[in-house]
C-alpha positions in Angstrom: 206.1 66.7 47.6 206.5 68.3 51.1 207.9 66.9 53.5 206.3 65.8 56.6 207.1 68.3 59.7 209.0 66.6 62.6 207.0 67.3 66.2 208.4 69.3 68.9 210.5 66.8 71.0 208.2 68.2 73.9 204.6 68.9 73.9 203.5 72.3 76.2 201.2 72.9 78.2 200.8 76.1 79.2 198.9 77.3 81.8 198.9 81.5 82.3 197.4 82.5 86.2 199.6 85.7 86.4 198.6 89.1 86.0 202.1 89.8 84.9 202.8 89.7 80.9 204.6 86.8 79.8 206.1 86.0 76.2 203.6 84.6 73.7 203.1 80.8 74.1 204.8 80.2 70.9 208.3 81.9 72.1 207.6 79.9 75.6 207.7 77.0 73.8 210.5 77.6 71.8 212.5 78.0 75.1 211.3 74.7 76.1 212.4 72.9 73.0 215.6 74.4 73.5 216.3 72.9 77.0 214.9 69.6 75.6 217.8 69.4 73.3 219.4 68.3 76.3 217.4 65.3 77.0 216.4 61.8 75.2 214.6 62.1 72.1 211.5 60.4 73.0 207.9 61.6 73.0 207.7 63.9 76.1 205.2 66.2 77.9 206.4 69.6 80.5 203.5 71.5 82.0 204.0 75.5 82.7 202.3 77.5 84.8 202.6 81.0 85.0 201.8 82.6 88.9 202.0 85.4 91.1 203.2 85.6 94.3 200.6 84.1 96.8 200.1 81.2 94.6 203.8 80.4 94.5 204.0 81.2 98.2 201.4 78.3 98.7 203.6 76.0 96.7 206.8 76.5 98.2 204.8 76.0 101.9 202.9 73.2 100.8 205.9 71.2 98.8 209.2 72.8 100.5 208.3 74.0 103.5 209.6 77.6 102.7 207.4 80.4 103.4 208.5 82.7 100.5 207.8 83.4 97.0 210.7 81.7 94.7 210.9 82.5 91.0 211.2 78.7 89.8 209.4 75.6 91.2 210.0 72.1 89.7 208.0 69.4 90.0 209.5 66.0 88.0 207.1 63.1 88.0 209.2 60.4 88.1 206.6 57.5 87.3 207.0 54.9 84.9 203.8 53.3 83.9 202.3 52.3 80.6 201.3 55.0 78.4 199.2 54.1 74.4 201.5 53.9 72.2 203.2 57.7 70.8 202.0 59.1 73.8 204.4 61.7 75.5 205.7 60.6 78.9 204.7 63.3 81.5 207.7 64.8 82.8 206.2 67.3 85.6 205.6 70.9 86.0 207.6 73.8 86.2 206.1 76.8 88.1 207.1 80.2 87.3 206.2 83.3 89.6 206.4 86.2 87.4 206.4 89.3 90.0 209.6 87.7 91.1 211.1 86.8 87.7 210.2 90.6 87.3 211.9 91.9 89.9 215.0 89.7 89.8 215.5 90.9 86.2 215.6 94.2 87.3 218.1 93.3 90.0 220.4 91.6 87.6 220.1 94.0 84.8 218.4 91.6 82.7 215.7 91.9 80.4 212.3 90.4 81.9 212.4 87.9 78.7 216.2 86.7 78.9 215.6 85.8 83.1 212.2 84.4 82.3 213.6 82.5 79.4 216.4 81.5 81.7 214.8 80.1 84.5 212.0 78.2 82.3 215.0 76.3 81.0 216.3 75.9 84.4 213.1 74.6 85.4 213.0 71.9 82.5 216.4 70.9 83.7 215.7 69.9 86.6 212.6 67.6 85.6 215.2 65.9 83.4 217.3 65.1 86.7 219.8 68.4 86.9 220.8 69.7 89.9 222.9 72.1 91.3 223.0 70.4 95.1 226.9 69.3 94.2 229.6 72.0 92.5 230.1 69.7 90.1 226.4 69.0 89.6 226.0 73.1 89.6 229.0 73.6 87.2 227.3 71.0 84.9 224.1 72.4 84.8 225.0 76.1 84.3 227.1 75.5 81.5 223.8 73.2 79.7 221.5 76.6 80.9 224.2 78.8 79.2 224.8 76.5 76.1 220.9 76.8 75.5 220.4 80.1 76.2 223.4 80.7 73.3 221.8 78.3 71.0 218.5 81.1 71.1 220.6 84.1 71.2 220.6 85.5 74.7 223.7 85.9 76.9 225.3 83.7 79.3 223.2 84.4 82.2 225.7 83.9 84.8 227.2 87.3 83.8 226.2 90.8 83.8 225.1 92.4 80.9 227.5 95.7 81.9 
């Protein structure tokens, strides 16, 4: 008798609009699952999309009011409203411009997987209410970003690979 496989704490959506290449959606999700060891275990949905510059330019202008490309955007949906019953409860979107993932991996002597891998956890963080506004708000959600990115065998990212 086998036994019945338990389902990923968060379902994925992933949604590839970059002309960058970006892990398989298998390992993206796997990164995901990770950072959701950090938060309830209820039924929950994240959204990913993958960009390039201009359409994470439009973001941060439309939604910030910055006029730049960042290499993370968050976007929690904090509504609570009936859902059927099992149904994953929405938890937003995280945005993630590759060019600038790219280019900050290089910067920081990182691989392009371990800062994409990085920042996709940081992303989910923040729909589950981290910030890093406060120190102590900062200090607690770099050590959850460095205890999952341990738990999947990459570095502490807050320190150089040299």
């Amino acid at each position: 008798m086998s036994a019945t496989p338990i389902p990923p704490a968060i379902e994925v959506d992933i949604d590839r609009a970059s002309t960058v290449a970006a892990p398989l959606d298998t390992v993206l999700n796997t990164w995901v699952q990770a950072a959701a060891s950090q938060l309830p275990a209820v039924p929950l949905s994240v959204a990913v999309r993958l960009v390039d510059t201009a359409e994470a330019t439009s973001l941060n202008r439309d939604y910030r009011g910055k006029d730049y490309a960042p290499n993370v955007l968050s976007f929690p949906l904090h509504a609570d409203f009936p859902l059927p019953p099992d149904e994953p409860r929405p938890l937003g979107d995280v945005v993630l411009c590759l060019p600038v993932v790219q280019a900050e991996a290089a910067t920081y002597g990182k691989s392009f997987e371990q800062r994409l891998a990085h920042l996709l956890i940081h992303g989910v963080l923040h729909l589950a209410g981290h910030s890093h506004d406060e120190p102590s708000e900062r200090e607690a959600m770099e050590a959850a970003e460095t205890a999952v990115m341990a738990r999947l065998g990459y570095p502490d990212p807050y320190t150089s690979d040299e």
